[in-house]
C-alpha positions, -999 to +999 in steps of 0.1 A: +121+169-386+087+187-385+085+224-386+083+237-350+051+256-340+071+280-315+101+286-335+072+299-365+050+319-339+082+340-328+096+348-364+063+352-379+052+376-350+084+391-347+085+398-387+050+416-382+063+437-353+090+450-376+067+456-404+042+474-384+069+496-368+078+505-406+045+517-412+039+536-378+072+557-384+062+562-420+025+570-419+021+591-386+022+629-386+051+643-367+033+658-338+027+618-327+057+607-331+058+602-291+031+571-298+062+553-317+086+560-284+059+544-259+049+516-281+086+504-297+104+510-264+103+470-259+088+458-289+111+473-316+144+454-295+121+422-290+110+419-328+147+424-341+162+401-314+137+373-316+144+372-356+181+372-355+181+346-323+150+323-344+176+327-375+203+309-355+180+289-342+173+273-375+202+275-391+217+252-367+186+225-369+190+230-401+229+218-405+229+196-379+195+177-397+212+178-432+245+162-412+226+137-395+214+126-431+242+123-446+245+084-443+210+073-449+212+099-484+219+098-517+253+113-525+249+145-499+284+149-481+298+170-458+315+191-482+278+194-500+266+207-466+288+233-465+289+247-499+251+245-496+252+268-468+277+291-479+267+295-516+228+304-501+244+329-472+263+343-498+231+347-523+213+365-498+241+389-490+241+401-527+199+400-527+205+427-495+234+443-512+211+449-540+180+461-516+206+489-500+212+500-535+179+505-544+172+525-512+203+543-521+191+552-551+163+563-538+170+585-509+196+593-526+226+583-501+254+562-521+266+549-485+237+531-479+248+506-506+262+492-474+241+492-443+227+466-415+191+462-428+183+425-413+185+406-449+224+417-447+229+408-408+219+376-412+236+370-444+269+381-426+258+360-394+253+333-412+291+335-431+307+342-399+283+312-384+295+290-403+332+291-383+315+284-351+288+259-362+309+231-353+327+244-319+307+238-284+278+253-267+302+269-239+326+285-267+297+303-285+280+317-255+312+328-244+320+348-280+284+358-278+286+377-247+319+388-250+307+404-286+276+418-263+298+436-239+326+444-263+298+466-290+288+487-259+325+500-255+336+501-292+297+517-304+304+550-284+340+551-291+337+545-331+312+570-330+335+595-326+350+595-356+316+590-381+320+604-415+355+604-413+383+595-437+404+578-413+406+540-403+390+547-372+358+560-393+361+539-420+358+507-391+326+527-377+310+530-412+316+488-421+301+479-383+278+503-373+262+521-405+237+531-397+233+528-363+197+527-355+203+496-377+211+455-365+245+461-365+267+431-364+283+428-331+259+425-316+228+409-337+256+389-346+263+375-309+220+372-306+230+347-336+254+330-322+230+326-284+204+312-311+225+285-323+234+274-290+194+270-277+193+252-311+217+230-304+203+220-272+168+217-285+183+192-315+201+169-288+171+165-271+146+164-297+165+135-310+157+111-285+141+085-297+124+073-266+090+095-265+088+099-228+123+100-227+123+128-253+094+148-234+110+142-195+143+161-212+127+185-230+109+195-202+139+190-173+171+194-195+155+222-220+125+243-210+132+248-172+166+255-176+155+285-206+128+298-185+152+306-154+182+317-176+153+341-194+138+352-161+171+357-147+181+380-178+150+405-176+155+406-137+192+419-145+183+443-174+161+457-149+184+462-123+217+471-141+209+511-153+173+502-155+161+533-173+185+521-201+163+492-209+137+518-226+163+528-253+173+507-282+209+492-286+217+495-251+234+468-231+202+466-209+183+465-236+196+435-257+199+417-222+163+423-217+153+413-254+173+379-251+158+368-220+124+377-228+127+356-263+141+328-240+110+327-214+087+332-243+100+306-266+100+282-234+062+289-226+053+284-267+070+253-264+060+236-236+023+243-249+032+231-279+049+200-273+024+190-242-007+201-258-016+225-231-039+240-259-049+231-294-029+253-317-034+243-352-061+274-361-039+301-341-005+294-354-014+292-392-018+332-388+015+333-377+030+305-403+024+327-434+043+358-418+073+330-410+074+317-444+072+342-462+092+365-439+123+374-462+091+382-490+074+403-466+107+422-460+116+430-494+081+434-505+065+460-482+087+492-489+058+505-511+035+506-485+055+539-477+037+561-503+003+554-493+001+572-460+031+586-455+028+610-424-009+612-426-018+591-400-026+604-363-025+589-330-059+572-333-061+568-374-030+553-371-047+517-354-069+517-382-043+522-409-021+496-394-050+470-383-067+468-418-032+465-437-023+436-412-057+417-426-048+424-463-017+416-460-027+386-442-050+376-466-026+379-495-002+357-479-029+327-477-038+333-510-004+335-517+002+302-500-028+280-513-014+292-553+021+294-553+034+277-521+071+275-518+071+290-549+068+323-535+093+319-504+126+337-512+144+314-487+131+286-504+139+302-540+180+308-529+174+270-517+171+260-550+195+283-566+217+274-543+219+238-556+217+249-594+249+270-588+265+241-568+258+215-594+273+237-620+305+242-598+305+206-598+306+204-635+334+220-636+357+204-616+342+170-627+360+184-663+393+199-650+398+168-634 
């Protein structure tokens, strides 16, 4: 299956959005902090709901492909599948474990060793993914929005007991530390939403027939996302609307889903009709998606260089000339090292080594 334009725009753009909100809260002075309220009110709840519903996205595609394979391979099984996918889930989970700990370290805060930065999230989602990959579309919609409605009851109550040494505080620190964080209920339930739409868009993108395939995704996929999405930021708006302008709330995430869904239905249906030419566009986009676990790890030390120096207006300049450099690295990094220098591609790989060895093993006990 080729790589699909949209699905790259949306975790390439929303990967950027996250970075530059790193910088803005690092590098302006506190008397404009206000600028971060105004401007991150929707985008900061867009960039981190677009990446976690894009991961599931793919990591659906991405089983049910290697699934569909499995005849037509060369000694991949089911079982093969499945170890793959847990074995690289579980390598990024100790490559976040190990980022907390450095930020731990550095801060220094030993409690961060544990704490919902987006490399962990998805590591967890992707663990607790695999239990549902395999169930129907209706089952994990319905766990996704019962885990949407259920984190807006147990947050506030949890919170109560933060930095206590009871269960009840021990339960807040393993779901919702920190809290301004993507903690698992519900970026987990954004997930879970993701690997529905991908499962659609696989059954349809399947279809042999070409005008077959583009009558059903345009019918069966597109129309039906663009009214769910418009129907979702009509009722974020409507259900406590001023809620929608703060982070974490239920009016919020609704708001963020539905505008991913519209927006991902628009990209696509330019994409797969040709409405415009997108080749030259999307490659800016491309290197921030392949690279986007690189990116994550790799831009903390961007913190020193203008850390609350920045004002209201220096601020664009700061964050528009980093955006080209960094943009130019990553072609550069692209045309020289390739793959190479993808993280997800480099647990890929691992992840096989570490299976093969397993392999070995059991090849001698037996």
């Amino acid at each position: 299956m080729k790589r699909i334009k949209s699905v790259d725009t949306i975790r390439g753009l929303c990967i950027l959005l996250m970075i530059l909100g790193h910088l803005m809260d690092w590098w302006i002075i506190p008397d404009d902090r206000w600028l971060i309220f105004i401007l991150f009110a929707f985008l900061a709840p867009i960039a981190a709901t677009g990446f976690m519903f894009i991961s599931g996205f793919s990591a659906i595609l991405s089983y049910k492909r290697k699934v569909t394979n499995i005849e037509g391979s060369n000694g991949l099984t089911i079982r093969k599948v499945k170890s793959i996918y847990i074995i690289r889930a579980l390598l990024l989970l100790i490559v976040a474990l190990l980022y907390n700990t450095a930020i731990a370290f550095g801060i220094p805060d030993p409690t961060w060793i544990w704490a919902w930065n987006i490399l962990q999230t998805i590591a967890i989602s992707l663990l607790l993914g695999w239990l549902f990959l395999n169930t129907s579309k209706t089952f994990r919609v319905l766990v996704g929005i019962v885990l949407l409605v259920s984190n807006q009851f147990i947050s506030p109550f949890l919170l109560l007991y933060e930095g206590q040494t009871n269960i009840y505080g021990l339960l807040f620190y393993i779901l919702f530390h920190p809290l301004e964080q993507f903690t698992i209920l519900s970026y987990f339930s954004i997930f879970l939403i993701g690997t529905v739409v991908g499962d659609l868009f696989f059954d349809v993108n399947k279809i042999s027939d070409q005008e077959e395939r583009k009558h059903a995704i345009k019918y069966v996929f597109i129309t039906p996302l663009l009214l769910i999405g418009i129907i979702s930021v009509s009722f974020s708006f409507i259900f406590r609307f001023p809620d929608i302008l703060f982070r974490r709330t239920f009016s919020s995430l609704v708001f963020s889903i539905g505008f991913i869904l519209i927006f991902l239905s628009i990209l696509l249906y330019i994409e797969e009709f040709e409405v415009i030419k997108t080749k030259k566009s999307y490659r800016f986009f491309f290197y921030y998606s392949f690279y986007s676990f690189t990116i994550y790890l790799a831009h903390d030390p961007l913190y020193f260089i203008f850390f609350q120096q920045l004002n209201a207006l220096t601020i664009w300049i700061g964050l528009v000339g980093t955006t080209f450099l960094i943009t130019l690295l990553l072609k550069g990094v692209y045309k020289k090292w390739g793959r190479k220098a993808s993280l997800k591609t480099q647990l890929s790989i691992l992840s096989l080594v570490i299976l093969k060895i397993i392999e070995k093993k059991e090849s001698k006990n037996n």
